[in-house]
C-alpha positions in Angstrom: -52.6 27.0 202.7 -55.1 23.9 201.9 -55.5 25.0 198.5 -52.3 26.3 197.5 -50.9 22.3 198.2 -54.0 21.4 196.4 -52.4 23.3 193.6 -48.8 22.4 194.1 -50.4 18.6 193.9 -52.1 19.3 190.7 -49.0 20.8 189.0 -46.7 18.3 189.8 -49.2 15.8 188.2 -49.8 17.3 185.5 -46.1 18.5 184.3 -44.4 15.2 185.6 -47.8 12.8 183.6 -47.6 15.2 180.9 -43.9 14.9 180.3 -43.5 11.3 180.9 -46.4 10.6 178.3 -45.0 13.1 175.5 -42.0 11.0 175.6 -43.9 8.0 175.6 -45.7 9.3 172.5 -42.6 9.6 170.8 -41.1 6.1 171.7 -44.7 5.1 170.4 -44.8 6.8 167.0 -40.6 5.5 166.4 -41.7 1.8 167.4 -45.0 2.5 164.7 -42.6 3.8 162.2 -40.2 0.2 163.3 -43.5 -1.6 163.0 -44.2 -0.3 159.5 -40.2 -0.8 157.9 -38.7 -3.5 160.4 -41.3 -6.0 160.9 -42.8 -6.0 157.4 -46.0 -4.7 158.1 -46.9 -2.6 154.8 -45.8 -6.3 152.5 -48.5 -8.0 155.5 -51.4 -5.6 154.8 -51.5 -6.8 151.0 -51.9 -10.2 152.1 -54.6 -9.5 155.1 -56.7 -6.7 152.7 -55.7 -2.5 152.7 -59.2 -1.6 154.3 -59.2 -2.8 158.0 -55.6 -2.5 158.8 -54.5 0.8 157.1 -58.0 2.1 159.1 -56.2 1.2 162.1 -53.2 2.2 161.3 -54.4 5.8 160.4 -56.5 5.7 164.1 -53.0 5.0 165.6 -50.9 7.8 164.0 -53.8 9.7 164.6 -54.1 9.2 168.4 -50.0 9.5 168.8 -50.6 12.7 167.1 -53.7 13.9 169.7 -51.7 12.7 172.9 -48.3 14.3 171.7 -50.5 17.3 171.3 -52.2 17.1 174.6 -49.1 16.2 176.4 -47.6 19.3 175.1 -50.8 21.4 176.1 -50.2 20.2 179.9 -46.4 20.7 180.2 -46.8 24.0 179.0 -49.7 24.8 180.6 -48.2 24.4 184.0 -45.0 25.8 182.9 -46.3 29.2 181.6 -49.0 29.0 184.7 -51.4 29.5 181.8 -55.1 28.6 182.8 -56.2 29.2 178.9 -53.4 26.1 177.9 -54.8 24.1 180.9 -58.3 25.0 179.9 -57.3 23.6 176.3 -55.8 20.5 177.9 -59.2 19.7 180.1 -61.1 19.8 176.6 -58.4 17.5 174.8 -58.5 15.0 178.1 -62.5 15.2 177.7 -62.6 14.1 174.2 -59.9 11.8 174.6 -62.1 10.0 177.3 -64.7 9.8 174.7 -62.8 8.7 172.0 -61.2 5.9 174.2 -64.9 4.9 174.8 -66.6 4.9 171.9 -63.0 2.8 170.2 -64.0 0.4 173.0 -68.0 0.1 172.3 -66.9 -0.3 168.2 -64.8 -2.9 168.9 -67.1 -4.6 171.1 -69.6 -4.4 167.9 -67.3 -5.2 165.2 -64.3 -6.7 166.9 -65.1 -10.4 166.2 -66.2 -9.5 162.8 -63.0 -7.6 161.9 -60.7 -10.8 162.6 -62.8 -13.2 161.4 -62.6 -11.2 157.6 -58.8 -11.8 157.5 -59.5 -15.2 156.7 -62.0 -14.3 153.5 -59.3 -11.6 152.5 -56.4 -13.9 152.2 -58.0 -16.0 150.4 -59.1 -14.2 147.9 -55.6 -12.2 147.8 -54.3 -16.3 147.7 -56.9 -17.4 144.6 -56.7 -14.7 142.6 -54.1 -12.1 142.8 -50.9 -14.5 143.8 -48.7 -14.2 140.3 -45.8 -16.5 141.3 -42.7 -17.5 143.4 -40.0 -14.7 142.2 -43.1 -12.4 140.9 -42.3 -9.0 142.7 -45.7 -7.5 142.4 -47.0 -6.7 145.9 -49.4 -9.6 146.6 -47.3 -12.2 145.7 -44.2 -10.4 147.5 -46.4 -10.3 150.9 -47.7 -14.2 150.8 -43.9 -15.2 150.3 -43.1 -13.2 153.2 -45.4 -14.4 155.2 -44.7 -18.3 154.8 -41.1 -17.6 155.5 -41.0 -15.3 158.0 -43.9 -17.4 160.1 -43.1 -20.6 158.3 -46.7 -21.5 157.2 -47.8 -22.3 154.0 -51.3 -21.2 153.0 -54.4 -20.1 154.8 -55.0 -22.9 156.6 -52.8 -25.5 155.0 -50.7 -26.1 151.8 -53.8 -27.7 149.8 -55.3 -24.0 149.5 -52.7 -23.4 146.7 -54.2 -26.1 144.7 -57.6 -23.7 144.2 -55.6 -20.7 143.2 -54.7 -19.2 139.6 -51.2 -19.6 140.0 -51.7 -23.6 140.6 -53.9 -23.7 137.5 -50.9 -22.3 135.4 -49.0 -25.8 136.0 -45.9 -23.9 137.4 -43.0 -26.1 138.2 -39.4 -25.7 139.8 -36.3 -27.1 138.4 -38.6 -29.8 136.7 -40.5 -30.4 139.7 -44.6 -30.0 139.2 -45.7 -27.1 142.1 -48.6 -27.7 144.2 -47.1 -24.7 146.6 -44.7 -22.3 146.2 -41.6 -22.8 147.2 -41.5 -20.3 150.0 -43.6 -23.0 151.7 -40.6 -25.2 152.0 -39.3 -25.8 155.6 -35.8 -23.5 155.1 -36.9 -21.5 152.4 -35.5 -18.9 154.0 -31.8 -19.8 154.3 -31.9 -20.6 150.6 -33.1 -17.5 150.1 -30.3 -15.5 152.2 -33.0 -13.3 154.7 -35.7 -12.1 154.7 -34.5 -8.3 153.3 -34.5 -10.3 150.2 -37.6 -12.0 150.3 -39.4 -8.5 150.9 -37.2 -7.1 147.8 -38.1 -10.4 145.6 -34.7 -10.2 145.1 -34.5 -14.1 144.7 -34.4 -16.8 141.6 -35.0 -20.2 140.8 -31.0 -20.5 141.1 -31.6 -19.3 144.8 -32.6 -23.1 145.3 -30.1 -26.7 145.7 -31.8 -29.0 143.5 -31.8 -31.7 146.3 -33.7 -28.7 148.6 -36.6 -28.3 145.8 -36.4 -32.4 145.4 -37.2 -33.3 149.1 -39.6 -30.4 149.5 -42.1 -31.6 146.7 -41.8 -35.4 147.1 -41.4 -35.2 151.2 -44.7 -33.8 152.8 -42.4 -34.0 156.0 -40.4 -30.6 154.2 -42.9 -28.2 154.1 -44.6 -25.8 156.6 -47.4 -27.5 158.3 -50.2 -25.3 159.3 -51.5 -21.8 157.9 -51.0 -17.8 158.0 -54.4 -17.3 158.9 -53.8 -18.9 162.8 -50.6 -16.8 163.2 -51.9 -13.6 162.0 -54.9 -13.7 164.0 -52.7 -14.3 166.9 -50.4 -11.4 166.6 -53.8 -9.5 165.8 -55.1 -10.7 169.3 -52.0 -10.3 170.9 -52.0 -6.6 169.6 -55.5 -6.2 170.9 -55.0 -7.3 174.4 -51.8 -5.3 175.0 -53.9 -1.9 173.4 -56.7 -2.7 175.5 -54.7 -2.8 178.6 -53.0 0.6 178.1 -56.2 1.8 176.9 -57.6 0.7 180.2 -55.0 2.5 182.0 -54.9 5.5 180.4 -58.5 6.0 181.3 -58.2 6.3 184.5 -54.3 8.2 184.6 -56.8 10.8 182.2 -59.5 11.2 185.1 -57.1 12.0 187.6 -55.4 14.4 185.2 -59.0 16.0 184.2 -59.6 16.6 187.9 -56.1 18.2 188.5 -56.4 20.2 185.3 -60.1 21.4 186.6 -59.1 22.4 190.0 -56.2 24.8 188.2 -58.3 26.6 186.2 -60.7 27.1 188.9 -58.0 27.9 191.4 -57.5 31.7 192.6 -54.0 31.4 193.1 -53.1 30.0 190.0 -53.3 32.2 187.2 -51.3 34.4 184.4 -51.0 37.0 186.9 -48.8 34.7 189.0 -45.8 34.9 186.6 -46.1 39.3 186.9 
Protein backbone atom coordinates (compact mmCIF):
# COMPACT_ATOMS: atom_id res chain seq x y z
CA UNK A 1 0.00 0.00 0.00
CA UNK A 2 3.11 2.33 1.14
CA UNK A 3 4.70 1.98 -2.05
CA UNK A 4 2.02 2.00 -4.47
CA UNK A 5 1.27 5.97 -2.96
CA UNK A 6 4.85 6.30 -3.13
CA UNK A 7 4.29 5.60 -6.78
CA UNK A 8 1.03 7.44 -7.34
CA UNK A 9 3.22 10.52 -5.63
CA UNK A 10 6.01 10.19 -8.13
CA UNK A 11 3.64 10.11 -11.19
CA UNK A 12 1.69 12.89 -10.37
CA UNK A 13 5.09 14.79 -10.12
CA UNK A 14 6.49 13.94 -12.79
CA UNK A 15 3.45 14.18 -15.45
CA UNK A 16 1.99 17.39 -13.80
CA UNK A 17 6.22 19.14 -13.57
CA UNK A 18 6.75 17.67 -16.81
CA UNK A 19 3.86 19.19 -18.55
CA UNK A 20 3.87 22.46 -16.97
CA UNK A 21 7.63 22.86 -18.00
CA UNK A 22 7.11 21.59 -21.74
CA UNK A 23 4.77 24.42 -21.97
CA UNK A 24 6.97 26.63 -20.30
CA UNK A 25 9.62 25.62 -22.86
CA UNK A 26 7.54 26.67 -25.52
CA UNK A 27 6.45 30.20 -24.09
CA UNK A 28 10.34 30.33 -23.60
CA UNK A 29 11.61 29.53 -27.18
CA UNK A 30 8.39 32.16 -28.69
CA UNK A 31 9.59 34.96 -26.13
CA UNK A 32 13.52 33.98 -27.64
CA UNK A 33 12.17 34.18 -31.04
CA UNK A 34 10.22 37.90 -29.78
CA UNK A 35 13.68 38.69 -28.24
CA UNK A 36 15.44 38.05 -31.49
CA UNK A 37 12.64 40.12 -34.09
CA UNK A 38 10.77 42.45 -31.57
CA UNK A 39 13.36 43.86 -29.33
CA UNK A 40 16.13 44.26 -31.93
CA UNK A 41 18.48 41.94 -30.58
CA UNK A 42 20.23 40.57 -33.93
CA UNK A 43 20.88 44.88 -35.05
CA UNK A 44 22.38 44.89 -30.96
CA UNK A 45 24.77 41.96 -31.39
CA UNK A 46 26.67 43.96 -34.28
CA UNK A 47 27.19 46.69 -32.01
CA UNK A 48 28.24 44.57 -28.71
CA UNK A 49 30.63 41.92 -31.03
CA UNK A 50 29.00 38.29 -32.80
CA UNK A 51 31.31 36.07 -30.51
CA UNK A 52 29.89 36.25 -26.85
CA UNK A 53 26.30 36.90 -27.52
CA UNK A 54 25.45 34.62 -30.41
CA UNK A 55 27.51 31.86 -27.94
CA UNK A 56 24.78 32.51 -25.65
CA UNK A 57 22.29 32.67 -27.68
CA UNK A 58 23.09 29.24 -29.28
CA UNK A 59 23.45 27.78 -25.26
CA UNK A 60 19.83 29.09 -24.99
CA UNK A 61 18.07 27.52 -27.99
CA UNK A 62 20.06 24.74 -27.16
CA UNK A 63 18.87 24.21 -23.55
CA UNK A 64 15.01 25.03 -24.69
CA UNK A 65 15.66 22.40 -27.11
CA UNK A 66 17.15 19.66 -24.14
CA UNK A 67 14.24 20.65 -21.64
CA UNK A 68 11.43 20.48 -24.35
CA UNK A 69 13.00 17.13 -24.93
CA UNK A 70 13.21 15.98 -21.45
CA UNK A 71 9.80 17.33 -20.64
CA UNK A 72 8.47 15.28 -23.29
CA UNK A 73 10.50 12.14 -22.10
CA UNK A 74 8.62 12.48 -18.49
CA UNK A 75 5.00 13.08 -19.75
CA UNK A 76 5.31 10.25 -21.80
CA UNK A 77 7.09 8.20 -19.66
CA UNK A 78 4.37 8.22 -17.04
CA UNK A 79 1.72 8.18 -19.61
CA UNK A 80 2.79 4.93 -21.46
CA UNK A 81 3.97 3.51 -17.71
CA UNK A 82 7.24 3.01 -19.58
CA UNK A 83 10.24 2.57 -17.21
CA UNK A 84 12.73 2.65 -20.41
CA UNK A 85 11.28 6.58 -21.18
CA UNK A 86 11.57 7.24 -17.44
CA UNK A 87 15.01 5.65 -17.35
CA UNK A 88 15.83 8.06 -20.44
CA UNK A 89 14.34 11.02 -18.46
CA UNK A 90 16.66 10.17 -15.11
CA UNK A 91 19.73 10.38 -17.55
CA UNK A 92 18.56 13.79 -19.28
CA UNK A 93 17.70 15.20 -15.53
CA UNK A 94 21.37 13.96 -14.57
CA UNK A 95 23.10 15.78 -17.22
CA UNK A 96 20.95 18.58 -17.00
CA UNK A 97 22.13 18.96 -13.30
CA UNK A 98 25.56 19.04 -14.57
CA UNK A 99 25.21 21.21 -17.28
CA UNK A 100 23.35 23.80 -14.88
CA UNK A 101 26.60 23.38 -12.76
CA UNK A 102 29.31 23.60 -14.71
CA UNK A 103 27.21 27.08 -16.75
CA UNK A 104 27.37 28.30 -13.07
CA UNK A 105 31.22 27.51 -12.27
CA UNK A 106 32.08 29.21 -16.06
CA UNK A 107 30.37 32.05 -15.32
CA UNK A 108 31.85 32.47 -12.05
CA UNK A 109 35.31 32.27 -14.02
CA UNK A 110 34.58 34.37 -16.92
CA UNK A 111 31.45 36.22 -15.99
CA UNK A 112 33.09 39.55 -15.10
CA UNK A 113 35.38 39.19 -17.97
CA UNK A 114 32.50 38.63 -20.54
CA UNK A 115 30.72 42.16 -19.56
CA UNK A 116 33.52 43.97 -19.08
CA UNK A 117 34.62 43.09 -23.17
CA UNK A 118 31.37 44.84 -24.32
CA UNK A 119 32.96 47.96 -23.66
CA UNK A 120 36.40 47.20 -25.94
CA UNK A 121 33.88 45.72 -28.69
CA UNK A 122 31.86 48.75 -29.09
CA UNK A 123 34.41 50.66 -29.42
CA UNK A 124 36.06 49.24 -31.87
CA UNK A 125 32.64 48.47 -33.80
CA UNK A 126 32.26 52.70 -33.03
CA UNK A 127 36.11 53.64 -34.43
CA UNK A 128 36.29 51.71 -37.18
CA UNK A 129 33.40 50.03 -38.71
CA UNK A 130 30.58 52.94 -38.18
CA UNK A 131 29.99 54.23 -42.03
CA UNK A 132 27.43 56.94 -41.38
CA UNK A 133 23.97 58.28 -40.30
CA UNK A 134 21.53 56.85 -43.21
CA UNK A 135 24.39 54.04 -44.08
CA UNK A 136 22.34 50.71 -43.95
CA UNK A 137 25.28 48.39 -43.51
CA UNK A 138 24.79 46.41 -40.31
CA UNK A 139 27.22 48.19 -37.90
CA UNK A 140 26.14 51.49 -38.54
CA UNK A 141 22.35 50.29 -38.59
CA UNK A 142 22.80 48.73 -34.90
CA UNK A 143 24.72 51.98 -33.23
CA UNK A 144 21.77 54.18 -34.62
CA UNK A 145 19.43 51.89 -33.01
CA UNK A 146 20.85 51.84 -30.08
CA UNK A 147 21.13 55.70 -29.31
CA UNK A 148 17.53 56.01 -30.24
CA UNK A 149 16.00 53.27 -28.83
CA UNK A 150 18.01 53.82 -25.30
CA UNK A 151 18.64 57.48 -26.05
CA UNK A 152 22.41 57.45 -25.48
CA UNK A 153 24.96 58.62 -27.61
CA UNK A 154 28.24 56.87 -27.72
CA UNK A 155 30.06 54.47 -25.38
CA UNK A 156 30.40 56.48 -22.68
CA UNK A 157 29.51 59.90 -23.94
CA UNK A 158 29.18 61.86 -27.30
CA UNK A 159 33.00 62.82 -27.44
CA UNK A 160 33.78 59.07 -28.48
CA UNK A 161 32.58 59.95 -31.98
CA UNK A 162 35.19 62.46 -32.35
CA UNK A 163 38.03 59.32 -32.36
CA UNK A 164 36.12 57.51 -35.00
CA UNK A 165 36.60 57.21 -38.93
CA UNK A 166 33.39 58.47 -39.70
CA UNK A 167 34.21 61.88 -37.62
CA UNK A 168 37.52 62.07 -39.58
CA UNK A 169 35.46 62.22 -42.82
CA UNK A 170 34.16 65.83 -41.77
CA UNK A 171 30.49 64.65 -42.32
CA UNK A 172 27.91 67.38 -41.82
CA UNK A 173 24.02 67.74 -41.84
CA UNK A 174 22.09 70.30 -43.63
CA UNK A 175 25.32 72.47 -43.41
CA UNK A 176 25.91 71.73 -39.93
CA UNK A 177 29.63 70.26 -39.08
CA UNK A 178 28.94 66.56 -37.19
CA UNK A 179 30.71 65.72 -34.08
CA UNK A 180 27.87 62.85 -33.54
CA UNK A 181 25.40 61.44 -35.54
CA UNK A 182 22.32 62.61 -35.59
CA UNK A 183 20.62 59.67 -33.96
CA UNK A 184 22.34 61.13 -30.87
CA UNK A 185 19.92 63.95 -30.89
CA UNK A 186 17.33 64.01 -27.92
CA UNK A 187 14.01 63.09 -30.34
CA UNK A 188 15.77 61.55 -33.09
CA UNK A 189 13.39 59.14 -32.98
CA UNK A 190 10.11 61.11 -33.72
CA UNK A 191 11.91 62.67 -36.68
CA UNK A 192 12.59 59.54 -37.70
CA UNK A 193 8.85 58.03 -37.51
CA UNK A 194 9.91 54.64 -35.13
CA UNK A 195 12.02 52.65 -34.61
CA UNK A 196 10.88 49.92 -37.58
CA UNK A 197 12.52 52.50 -39.64
CA UNK A 198 15.56 53.07 -37.86
CA UNK A 199 16.27 49.19 -37.89
CA UNK A 200 15.31 49.26 -41.85
CA UNK A 201 17.67 52.56 -42.36
CA UNK A 202 14.76 53.53 -44.00
CA UNK A 203 15.51 57.32 -43.13
CA UNK A 204 17.16 60.55 -44.97
CA UNK A 205 18.67 63.78 -44.35
CA UNK A 206 15.01 65.11 -45.29
CA UNK A 207 13.85 62.98 -42.22
CA UNK A 208 15.21 65.99 -40.18
CA UNK A 209 13.41 70.01 -39.49
CA UNK A 210 16.26 72.18 -40.08
CA UNK A 211 15.63 73.95 -36.69
CA UNK A 212 15.80 70.09 -34.98
CA UNK A 213 19.53 69.56 -36.63
CA UNK A 214 20.18 73.47 -35.68
CA UNK A 215 19.54 73.14 -31.86
CA UNK A 216 21.00 69.67 -31.60
CA UNK A 217 24.62 70.68 -32.81
CA UNK A 218 24.82 74.22 -31.36
CA UNK A 219 22.71 73.15 -27.92
CA UNK A 220 24.77 70.46 -25.82
CA UNK A 221 21.37 70.62 -23.79
CA UNK A 222 19.72 68.51 -27.15
CA UNK A 223 21.62 65.52 -27.20
CA UNK A 224 21.67 62.19 -25.29
CA UNK A 225 23.71 62.52 -22.23
CA UNK A 226 25.36 59.42 -21.14
CA UNK A 227 26.53 56.13 -23.10
CA UNK A 228 25.29 52.62 -24.56
CA UNK A 229 27.85 50.91 -22.80
CA UNK A 230 26.00 51.56 -18.99
CA UNK A 231 22.58 50.51 -20.53
CA UNK A 232 23.68 47.52 -22.22
CA UNK A 233 25.55 46.24 -19.36
CA UNK A 234 22.47 46.77 -17.38
CA UNK A 235 20.03 44.75 -19.43
CA UNK A 236 23.06 42.23 -19.52
CA UNK A 237 22.94 42.16 -15.69
CA UNK A 238 19.48 42.26 -15.41
CA UNK A 239 19.32 39.20 -17.87
CA UNK A 240 21.84 37.41 -15.69
CA UNK A 241 20.14 37.74 -12.34
CA UNK A 242 16.67 36.67 -13.61
CA UNK A 243 18.63 33.36 -15.42
CA UNK A 244 20.30 32.69 -12.39
CA UNK A 245 17.28 32.72 -10.29
CA UNK A 246 15.36 30.19 -12.56
CA UNK A 247 18.58 28.41 -12.87
CA UNK A 248 18.61 28.19 -9.11
CA UNK A 249 15.18 26.89 -9.08
CA UNK A 250 15.25 24.55 -11.52
CA UNK A 251 18.01 22.75 -9.61
CA UNK A 252 16.34 21.84 -7.01
CA UNK A 253 12.43 21.15 -8.91
CA UNK A 254 15.25 18.59 -11.03
CA UNK A 255 16.38 16.73 -7.72
CA UNK A 256 13.00 16.15 -6.70
CA UNK A 257 12.12 14.96 -10.17
CA UNK A 258 15.39 12.72 -10.28
CA UNK A 259 14.27 11.02 -7.07
CA UNK A 260 10.63 10.48 -8.32
CA UNK A 261 11.91 9.33 -11.62
CA UNK A 262 14.46 6.79 -9.69
CA UNK A 263 11.98 5.36 -7.40
CA UNK A 264 9.70 4.41 -10.71
CA UNK A 265 12.01 2.64 -12.44
CA UNK A 266 12.96 0.84 -9.39
CA UNK A 267 9.36 0.22 -8.37
CA UNK A 268 7.71 -3.35 -8.78
CA UNK A 269 4.44 -2.17 -9.45
CA UNK A 270 5.21 0.08 -12.01
CA UNK A 271 6.16 -1.33 -15.13
CA UNK A 272 5.22 -2.06 -19.04
CA UNK A 273 3.42 -4.93 -17.80
CA UNK A 274 0.94 -2.72 -15.92
CA UNK A 275 -0.71 -1.41 -19.17
CA UNK A 276 -1.37 -5.58 -20.31
Amino acid sequence: MCTTIKDLVSKIIIFVVSFVLLLVSLAMLVLLIYAMVGTNVNELIEVIGHGQLSMIMYVLYGSIGFALLTSALGVLGVFLKSKFLLSLYSVCMVVSLLGMGSLVIMWFLYGTEAIDSVETQMYDSLEYSYKGDFSTDPVSIGWNLVQVQFEVCGVRNKTDWLQSDWYAANNTLQGQAQEFPVTCCQGAKGQIGGLDKVTAGDFSEDSFEAQFVIDCYTDETKVNGGGGKGKLEDALQLSILYAAAAGAAATLLQLVLVCAACHLVRSDTFSDDDKK
